[in-house]
N, C-alpha and C positions, 0 to 999 in steps of 0.2 A: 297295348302299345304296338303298331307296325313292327317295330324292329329294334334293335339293342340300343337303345338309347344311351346308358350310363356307357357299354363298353366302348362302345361308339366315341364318345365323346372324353373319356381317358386317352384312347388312343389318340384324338387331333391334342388331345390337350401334350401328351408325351411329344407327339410331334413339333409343337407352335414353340416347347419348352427346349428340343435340341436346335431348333432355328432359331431361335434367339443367342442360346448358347455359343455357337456356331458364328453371327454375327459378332458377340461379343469379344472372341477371341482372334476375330483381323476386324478389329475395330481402328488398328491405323490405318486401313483401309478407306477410313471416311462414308461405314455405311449406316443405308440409313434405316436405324433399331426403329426408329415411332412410326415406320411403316408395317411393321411383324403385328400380325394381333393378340390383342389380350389374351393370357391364360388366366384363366380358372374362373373371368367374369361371369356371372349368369347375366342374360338380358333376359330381363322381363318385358320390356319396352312390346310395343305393337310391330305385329310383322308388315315388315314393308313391304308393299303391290305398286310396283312402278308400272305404269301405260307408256307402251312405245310403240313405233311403229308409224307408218305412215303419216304425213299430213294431212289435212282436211279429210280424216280417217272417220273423224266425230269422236276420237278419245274423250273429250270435253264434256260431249255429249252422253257416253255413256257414264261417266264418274256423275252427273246430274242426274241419271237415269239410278244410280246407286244410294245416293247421299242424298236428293233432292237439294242439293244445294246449286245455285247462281253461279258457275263457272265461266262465265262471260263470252256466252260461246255466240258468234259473231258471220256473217260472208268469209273474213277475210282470218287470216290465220291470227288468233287473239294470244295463245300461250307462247308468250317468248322469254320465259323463266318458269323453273319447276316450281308446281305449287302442288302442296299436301291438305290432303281431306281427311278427317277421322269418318269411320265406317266399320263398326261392330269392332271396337278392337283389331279393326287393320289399319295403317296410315297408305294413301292411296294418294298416289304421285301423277299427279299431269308435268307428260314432259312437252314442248315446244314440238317433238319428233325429228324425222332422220329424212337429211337431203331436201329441206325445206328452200332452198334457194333466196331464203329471204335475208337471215341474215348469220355471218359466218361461224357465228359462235354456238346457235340451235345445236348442230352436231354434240360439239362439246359438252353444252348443259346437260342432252340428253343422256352420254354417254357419262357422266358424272353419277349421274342418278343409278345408273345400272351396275356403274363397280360397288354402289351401294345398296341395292334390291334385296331384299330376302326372293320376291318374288316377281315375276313378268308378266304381264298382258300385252299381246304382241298383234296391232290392230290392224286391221284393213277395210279395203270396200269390196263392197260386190262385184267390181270391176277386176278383184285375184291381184295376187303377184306380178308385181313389172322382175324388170332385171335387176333394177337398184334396191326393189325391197326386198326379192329374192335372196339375193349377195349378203345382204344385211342380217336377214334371217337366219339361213346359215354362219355367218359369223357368230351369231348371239349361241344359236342352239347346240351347233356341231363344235368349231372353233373353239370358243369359252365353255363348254359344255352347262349350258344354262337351259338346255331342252326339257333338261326333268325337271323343272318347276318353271316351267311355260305354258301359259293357255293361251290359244291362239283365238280372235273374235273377227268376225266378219261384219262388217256394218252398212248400214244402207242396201240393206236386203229388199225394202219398198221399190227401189229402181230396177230391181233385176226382172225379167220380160214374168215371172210366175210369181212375184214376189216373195215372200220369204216362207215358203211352201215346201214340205220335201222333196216333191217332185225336182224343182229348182237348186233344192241343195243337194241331190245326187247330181244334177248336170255339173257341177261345179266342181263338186271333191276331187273326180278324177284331176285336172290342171293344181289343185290344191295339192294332193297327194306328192306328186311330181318335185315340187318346191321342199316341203316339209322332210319328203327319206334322209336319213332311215327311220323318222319319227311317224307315227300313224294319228290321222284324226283323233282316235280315240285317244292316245295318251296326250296328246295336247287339250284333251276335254273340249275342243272346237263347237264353236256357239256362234253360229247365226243369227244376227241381231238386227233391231229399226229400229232406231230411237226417234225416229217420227212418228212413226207409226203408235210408239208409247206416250207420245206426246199428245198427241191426238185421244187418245184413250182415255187417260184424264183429262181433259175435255169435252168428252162426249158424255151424255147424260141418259142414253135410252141405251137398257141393262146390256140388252145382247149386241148392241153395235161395239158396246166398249169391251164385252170380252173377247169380239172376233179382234180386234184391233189388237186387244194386252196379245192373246194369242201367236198375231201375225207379229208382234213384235219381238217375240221369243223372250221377252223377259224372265216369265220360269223359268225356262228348261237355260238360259243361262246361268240364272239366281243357282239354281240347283246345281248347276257341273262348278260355278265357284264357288260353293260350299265345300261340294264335295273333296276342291281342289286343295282347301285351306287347308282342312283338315289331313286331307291324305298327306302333302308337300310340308305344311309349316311346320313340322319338324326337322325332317331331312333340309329343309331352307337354312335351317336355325344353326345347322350341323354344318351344311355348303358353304353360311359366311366366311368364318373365319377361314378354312381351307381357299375358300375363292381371293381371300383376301393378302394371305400363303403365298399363295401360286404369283399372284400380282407381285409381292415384295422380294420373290425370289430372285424372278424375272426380271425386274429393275436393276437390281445388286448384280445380274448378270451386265447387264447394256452398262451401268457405270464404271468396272472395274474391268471391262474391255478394251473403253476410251483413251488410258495413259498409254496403253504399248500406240497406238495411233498418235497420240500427243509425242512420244520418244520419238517416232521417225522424223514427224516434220522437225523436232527440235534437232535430230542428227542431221539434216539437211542444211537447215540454220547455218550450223557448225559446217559446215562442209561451205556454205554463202558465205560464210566471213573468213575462213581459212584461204580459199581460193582466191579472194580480192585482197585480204592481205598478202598472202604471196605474188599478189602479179601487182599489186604499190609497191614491196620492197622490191621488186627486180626493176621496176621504172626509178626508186629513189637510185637505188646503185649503180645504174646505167648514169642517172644525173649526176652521183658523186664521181663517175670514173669520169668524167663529162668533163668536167669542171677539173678535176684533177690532172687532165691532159691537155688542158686551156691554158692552164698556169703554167704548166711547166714550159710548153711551146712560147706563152707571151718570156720566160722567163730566156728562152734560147735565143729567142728575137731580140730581146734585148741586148743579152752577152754582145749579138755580133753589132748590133747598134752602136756602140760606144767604140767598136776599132774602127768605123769610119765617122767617128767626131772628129775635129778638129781643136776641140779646147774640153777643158773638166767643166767648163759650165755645159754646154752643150750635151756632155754623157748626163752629167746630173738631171738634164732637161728630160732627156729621151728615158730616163731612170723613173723620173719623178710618174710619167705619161704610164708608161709598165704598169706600175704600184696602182694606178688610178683606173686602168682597164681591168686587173685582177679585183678590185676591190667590186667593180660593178659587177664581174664574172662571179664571185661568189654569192651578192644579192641574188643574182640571178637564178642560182641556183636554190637558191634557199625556196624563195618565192614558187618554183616551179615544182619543187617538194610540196610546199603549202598547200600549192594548186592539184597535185597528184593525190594526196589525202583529201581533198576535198572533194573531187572526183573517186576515190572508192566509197566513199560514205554516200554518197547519190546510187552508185550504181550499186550497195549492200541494200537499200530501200528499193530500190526498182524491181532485184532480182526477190526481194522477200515479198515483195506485194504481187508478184507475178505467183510466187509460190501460196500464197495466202487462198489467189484464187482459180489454184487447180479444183478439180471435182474431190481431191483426198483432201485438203483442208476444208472444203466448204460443208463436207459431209460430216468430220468432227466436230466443226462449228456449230451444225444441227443438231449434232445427237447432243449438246453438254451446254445450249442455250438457256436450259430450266436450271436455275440458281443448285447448285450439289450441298447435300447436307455436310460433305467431310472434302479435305482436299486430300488426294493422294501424292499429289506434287507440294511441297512447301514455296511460297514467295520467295523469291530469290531479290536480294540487295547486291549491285555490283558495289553500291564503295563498304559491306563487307569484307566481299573480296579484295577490295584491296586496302581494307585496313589492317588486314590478316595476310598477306605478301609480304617478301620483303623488298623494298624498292633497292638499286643497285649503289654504292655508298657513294659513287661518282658523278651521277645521276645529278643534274641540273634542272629536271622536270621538277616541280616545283607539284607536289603528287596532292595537295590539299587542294589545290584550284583546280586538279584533274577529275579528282573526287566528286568536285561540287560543278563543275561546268561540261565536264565529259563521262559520267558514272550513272545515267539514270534507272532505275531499278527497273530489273525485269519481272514482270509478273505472271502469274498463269490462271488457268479456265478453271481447273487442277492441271497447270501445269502453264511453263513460257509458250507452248506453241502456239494456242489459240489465240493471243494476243498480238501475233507474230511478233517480229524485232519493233514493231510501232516505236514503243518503249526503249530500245535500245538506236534503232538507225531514226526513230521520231526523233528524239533530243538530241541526237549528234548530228545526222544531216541538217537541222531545221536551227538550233541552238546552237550544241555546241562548235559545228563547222566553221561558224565567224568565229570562235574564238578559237581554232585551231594553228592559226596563224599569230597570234599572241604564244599560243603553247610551243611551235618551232621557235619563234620568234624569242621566248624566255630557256630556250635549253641547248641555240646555239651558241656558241664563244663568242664573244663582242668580237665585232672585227677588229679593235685594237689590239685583242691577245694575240693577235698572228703578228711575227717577226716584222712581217713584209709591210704591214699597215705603220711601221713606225718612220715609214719613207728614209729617207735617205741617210741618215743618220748607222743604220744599219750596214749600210756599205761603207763606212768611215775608211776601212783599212784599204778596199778597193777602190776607192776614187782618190785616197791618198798615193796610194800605186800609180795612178791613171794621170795624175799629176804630175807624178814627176817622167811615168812614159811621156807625155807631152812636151814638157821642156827638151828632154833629150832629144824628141822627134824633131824638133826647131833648130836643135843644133848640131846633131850628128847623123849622116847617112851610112855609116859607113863601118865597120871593123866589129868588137869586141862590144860598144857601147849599143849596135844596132841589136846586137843578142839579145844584151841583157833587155832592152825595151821589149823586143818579143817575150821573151821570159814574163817578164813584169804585166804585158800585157795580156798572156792565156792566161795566168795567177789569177787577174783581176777578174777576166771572164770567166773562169769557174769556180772563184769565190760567192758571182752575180747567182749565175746558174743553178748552183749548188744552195743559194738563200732562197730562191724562186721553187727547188725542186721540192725542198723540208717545208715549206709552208703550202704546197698541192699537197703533199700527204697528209700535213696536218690536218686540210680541210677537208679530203677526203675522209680520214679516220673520225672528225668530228660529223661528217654527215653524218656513216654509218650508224654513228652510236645514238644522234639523236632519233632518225627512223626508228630505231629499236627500241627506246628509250617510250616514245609517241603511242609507238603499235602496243608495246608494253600497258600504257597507262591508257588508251583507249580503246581497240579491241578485245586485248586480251580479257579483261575482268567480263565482256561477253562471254568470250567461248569459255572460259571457265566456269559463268553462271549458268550455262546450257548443260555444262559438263556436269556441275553437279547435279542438277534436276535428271540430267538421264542416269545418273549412277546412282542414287536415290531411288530413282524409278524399276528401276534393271534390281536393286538389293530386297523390291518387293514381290520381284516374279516370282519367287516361290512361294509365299505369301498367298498369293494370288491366284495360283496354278492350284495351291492349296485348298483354295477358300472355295476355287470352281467345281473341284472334283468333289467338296461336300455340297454344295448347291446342285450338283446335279443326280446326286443320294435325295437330298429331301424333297427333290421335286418329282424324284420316283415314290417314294413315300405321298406326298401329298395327290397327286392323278392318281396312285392306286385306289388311295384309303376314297378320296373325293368319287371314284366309282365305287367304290364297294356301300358308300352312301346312299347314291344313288342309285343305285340298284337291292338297297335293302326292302322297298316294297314296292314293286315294280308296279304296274297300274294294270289292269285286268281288260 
């Protein structure tokens, strides 16, 4: 046996059993266990030989050259999905290959096949290393450390100016060498191949032509360095998997449990987009209530003096009635322009989040957490939880079930609200519930009959009865003790008017305020509360998680050790 086989394999097996362990104990974490691999399975199964490597390489070609099987090998690039060949107890994988420009998903399949390899054939032509298989090469060999159980093959040796001759393969090694460091020829067992030229061979019939041809095909001396390769490798392979597959599930659980503190900020931004435009609606609602509130009072001083140049108690009653009927329109007025200022932040909370959705910081969390998550570390969030769980205020005329159901729609998350941005939240309220925002002012202002003022004239009984009888006496007395008492009678009258006009601005002042409140209450707020809690959820898993990193990054020095000390338990000669 090369090398410690059993102890070897206690120790990945001790390892695979504390990372699972490890997983299992921030498992609220949402990771994902069915990525760790098995302990204590034995595979019996056939070692895998996946072919990669260039296109129009002849990979095809040589698996035909191995198996004598029908590979459908073609002009035109024929493998556009991995297919498997049994061959001596190996399974032997044609992959489509790397940078095939044909079609987008080649990369993919191939590299599917490789997080699955025991082992690699990594092919080319006679033509050596471009840049892009270069790059590629070292990523497999160096990068992944997939070098020590890689054989590299050189194909269509027939076109090179000496053909497949050693003369030819020493011109060559040097450019080869260059690509491959720190790895050498010889431990890639590198094999110079023509599978034309092998083609040819069986097909030719006069003895000595067909062995110069097997010869120049290098068949042997290939057959031979992949024997040798199986043997040497397919155990250290056997020992690679599950560590390579380690290393893989580590490194995920790293990039997944990165992504919430990136979901926390946009979500704390969110909160900061809907704080911000609530506070500058309620400073325009209260600018409209003080508005309105020094309209009325004004129509209500206009009036007072109105009535001492009447001539008669119809005529005040007249210019009275006019008052009541300009204030009435002034408070619509203002209602409606509240309506409109609500409906106006809920456009500009959408604008300002889809601006925010498509910075470079959300677009890049959108990327990393597009493949469906085995766990959520964020929970879904329902606003009319939230506010079935509130208490609404006992005064409160918002009618909070139709808030629920017309203004409340749930926010959801990626793992988490951010990546969904407010869609869900300024989606149903800008687009939905906005029309019926105005129903919502519209059911939790005071009828305009509860105001004093709205009962016309009736309300000033005691002052138009005053202003009554100032007029009689005006018709008959200019002069002495009786002209007082009308003066008298008359400022009474005018700041009993006044003083009706002043209580009824404040009322409809105090009534704006509390509806604004009442609104912002029932439709914002259950936002920033359901932001609030996903970020405080989120924030009570940072140690959790701080935790989970600083053993994730324990077993990933355990796995690269042990994974070299594999590798290097029979180094190749």
């Amino acid at each position: 046996m090369p090398f410690q086989l059993s102890e070897s394999s206690e120790k990945i097996e001790a390892l695979v059993r504390d990372a699972r362990e490890t997983f299992q104990k921030y498992e609220e974490l949402g990771l994902p266990m069915e990525a760790l691999p098995s302990v204590g399975e034995k595979e019996d199964g056939a070692i895998k030989l996946v072919f990669v490597g260039q296109y129009s390489a002849g990979k095809s070609s040589i698996i035909k050259m191995l198996t004598g099987m029908d590979t459908g090998i073609g002009a035109d690039i024929k493998t556009d999905h991995a297919q498997a060949y049994p061959w001596h107890g190996i399974e032997i994988v044609d992959t489509p290959g790397i940078q095939t420009g044909i079609r987008e998903d080649h990369d993919a399949i191939t590299y599917e096949q490789i997080k699955h390899a025991d082992l690699l054939i990594f092919t080319i032509t006679n033509e050596g290393f471009d840049q892009t298989m270069g790059n590629h090469f070292q990523k497999l060999a160096v990068e992944q450390q997939r070098g020590a159980n890689m054989i590299l093959v050189i194909n269509k040796m027939d076109r090179a100016a000496l053909g497949n001759s050693p003369e030819q393969q020493q011109v060559m090694l040097p450019d080869i060498e260059k690509v491959i460091a720190p790895f050498t020829p010889e431990q890639l067992y590198t094999s110079f191949v023509s599978t034309n030229r092998y083609e040819e061979s069986l097909e030719e019939t006069e003895a000595e032509v067909k062995q110069d041809l097997l010869e120049e095909s290098g068949y042997d001396v290939f057959i031979e360095h992949l024997n040798d390769f199986v043997e040497a490798k397919g155990l250290t392979a056997r020992l690679q998997k599950p560590l390579n597959e380690l290393a893989a599930a580590l490194e995920e659980a790293g990039k997944q449990t990165g992504a919430d503190d990136a979901a926390c900020e946009i979500q704390k931004r969110q909160i900061r987009t809907l704080k911000d435009n609530q506070a500058q609606c309620m400073d325009e609602m209260q600018d409209l209530a003080m508005m309105v509130q020094s309209s009325i009072k004004g129509t209500g001083r206009k009036a007072s003096l109105d009535i001492q140049n009447s001539s008669s108690r119809e005529e005040a009653e007249e210019k009275l009635s006019h008052a009541i009927s300009d204030v009435e329109a002034q408070v619509k007025d203002c209602q409606q322009k509240m309506v409109q200022a609500a409906e106006r932040m809920g456009r500009q909370i959408e604008q300002e989040d889809e601006a925010l959705m498509q910075t470079d910081f959300a677009q890049s969390l959108r990327e990393s957490l597009q493949a469906p998550q085995p766990g959520k570390a964020l929970q879904e969030i329902s606003h009319s939880e939230h506010l079935a769980s509130a208490d609404a205020p006992e005064e409160s005329s918002v009618d909070m079930q139709k808030v629920m159901t017309n203004g409340a729609g749930a926010l959801s998350n990626l793992g988490g609200v951010a990546t969904s941005s407010l869609k869900s939240f300024s989606g149903s309220l800008t687009h939905t519930a906005v029309k019926e925002v105005g129903h919502l002012f519209g059911a939790s202002f005071k009828p305009w009959q509860a105001l004093n003022i709205a009962k016309g004239l009736s309300i000033f009984g005691a002052a138009l009865g005053a202003l009554g009888v100032v007029y009689e006496i005006y018709k008959a007395v200019t002069e002495g003790e009786k002209v007082k008492d009308r003066e008298t009678k008359m400022r009474e009258a005018r700041q009993e008017i006044q003083q009706k006009f002043n209580e009824d601005a404040d009322a409809v002042y105090s009534d704006c305020i509390r509806v604004a409140h009442e609104v912002m209450d029932a439709w914002i707020q259950p936002a920033i509360e359901g932001l609030q809690t996903a970020i405080r959820e989120a924030e009570e898993q940072q140690q959790a998680r701080q935790a989970f990193q600083d053993a994730v990054r324990k077993l990933e020095d355990r796995t690269y050790a042990l994974r070299e000390q594999v590798q290097t338990t029979n180094p190749l000669t």
